[in-house]
C-alpha positions as MATLAB code, in Angstrom:
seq = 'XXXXXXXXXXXXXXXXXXXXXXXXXXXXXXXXXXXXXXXXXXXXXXXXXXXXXXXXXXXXXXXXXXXXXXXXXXXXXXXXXXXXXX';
ca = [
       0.238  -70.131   25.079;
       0.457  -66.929   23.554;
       2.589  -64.189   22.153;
       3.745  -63.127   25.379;
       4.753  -65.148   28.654;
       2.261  -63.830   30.788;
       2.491  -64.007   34.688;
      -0.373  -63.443   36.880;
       0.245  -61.325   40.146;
      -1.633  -59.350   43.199;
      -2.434  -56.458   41.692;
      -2.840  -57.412   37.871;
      -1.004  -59.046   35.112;
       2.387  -58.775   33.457;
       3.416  -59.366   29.893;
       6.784  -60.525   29.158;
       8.527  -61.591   26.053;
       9.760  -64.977   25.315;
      13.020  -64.464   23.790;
      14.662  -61.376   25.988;
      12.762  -62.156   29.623;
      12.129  -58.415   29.357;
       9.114  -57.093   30.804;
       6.367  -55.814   27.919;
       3.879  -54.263   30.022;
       2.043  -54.986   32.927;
      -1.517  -54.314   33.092;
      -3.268  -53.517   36.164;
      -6.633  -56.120   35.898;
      -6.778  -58.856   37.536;
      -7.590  -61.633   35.066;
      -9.555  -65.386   35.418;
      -8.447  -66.111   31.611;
      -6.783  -64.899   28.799;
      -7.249  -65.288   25.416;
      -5.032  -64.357   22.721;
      -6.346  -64.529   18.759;
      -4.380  -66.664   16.550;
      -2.321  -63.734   14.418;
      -0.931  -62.578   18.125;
      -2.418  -59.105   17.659;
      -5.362  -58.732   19.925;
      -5.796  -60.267   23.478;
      -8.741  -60.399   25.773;
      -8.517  -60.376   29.416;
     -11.721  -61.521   30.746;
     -12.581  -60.724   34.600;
     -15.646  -61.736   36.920;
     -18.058  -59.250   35.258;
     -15.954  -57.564   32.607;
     -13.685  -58.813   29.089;
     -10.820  -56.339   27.865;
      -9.554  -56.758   24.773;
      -5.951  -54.788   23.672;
      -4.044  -54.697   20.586;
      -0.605  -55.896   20.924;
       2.206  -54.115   18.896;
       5.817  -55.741   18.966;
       6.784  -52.216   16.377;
       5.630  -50.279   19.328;
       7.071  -51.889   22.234;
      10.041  -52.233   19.768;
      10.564  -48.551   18.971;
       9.759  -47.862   23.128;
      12.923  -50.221   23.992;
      14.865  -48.041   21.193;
      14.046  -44.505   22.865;
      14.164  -45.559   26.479;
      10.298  -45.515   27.061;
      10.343  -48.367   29.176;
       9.334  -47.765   33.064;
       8.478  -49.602   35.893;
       5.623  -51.124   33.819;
       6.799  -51.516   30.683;
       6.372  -49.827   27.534;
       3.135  -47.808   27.737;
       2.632  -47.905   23.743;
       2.897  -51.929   23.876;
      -0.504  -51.965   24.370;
      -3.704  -50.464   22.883;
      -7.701  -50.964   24.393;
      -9.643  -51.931   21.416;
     -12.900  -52.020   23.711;
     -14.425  -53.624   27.349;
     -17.395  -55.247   27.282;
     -19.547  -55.603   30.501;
];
């Protein structure tokens, strides 16, 4: 488990949030694990040859939901690349 309900697709991943069912983001990478750290803020989504790890920000998918900043996949701000490792 993690932070967000996340849902494995063709194409990549999408976050959603527990309580509302509402779309977060969804991230175009197509996954084999991920891995969230235990205060909820940073994820890694590790791939064949490649780990991505994002910082999460509920204030900034938050404050997106409040101004209408929320498209087709999600709130853009939600997430934040911290760094990929090969």
């Amino acid at each position: 488990g993690g932070v967000l309900l996340g849902v494995k697709g063709q194409g990549g991943v999408g976050f959603y949030d527990w309580d509302s069912g509402a779309l977060v983001r969804r991230i175009e990478v197509e996954p084999k694990s991920v891995f969230w750290s235990e205060s909820g803020e940073l994820v890694t989504l590790a791939t064949e040859d490649t780990y991505y790890v994002l910082r999460y920000s509920r204030e900034n998918y938050l404050e997106a939901v409040q101004n209408g900043e929320i498209d087709e996949d999600g709130a853009e701000s939600a997430f934040e690349v911290v760094c990929d490792i090969n």
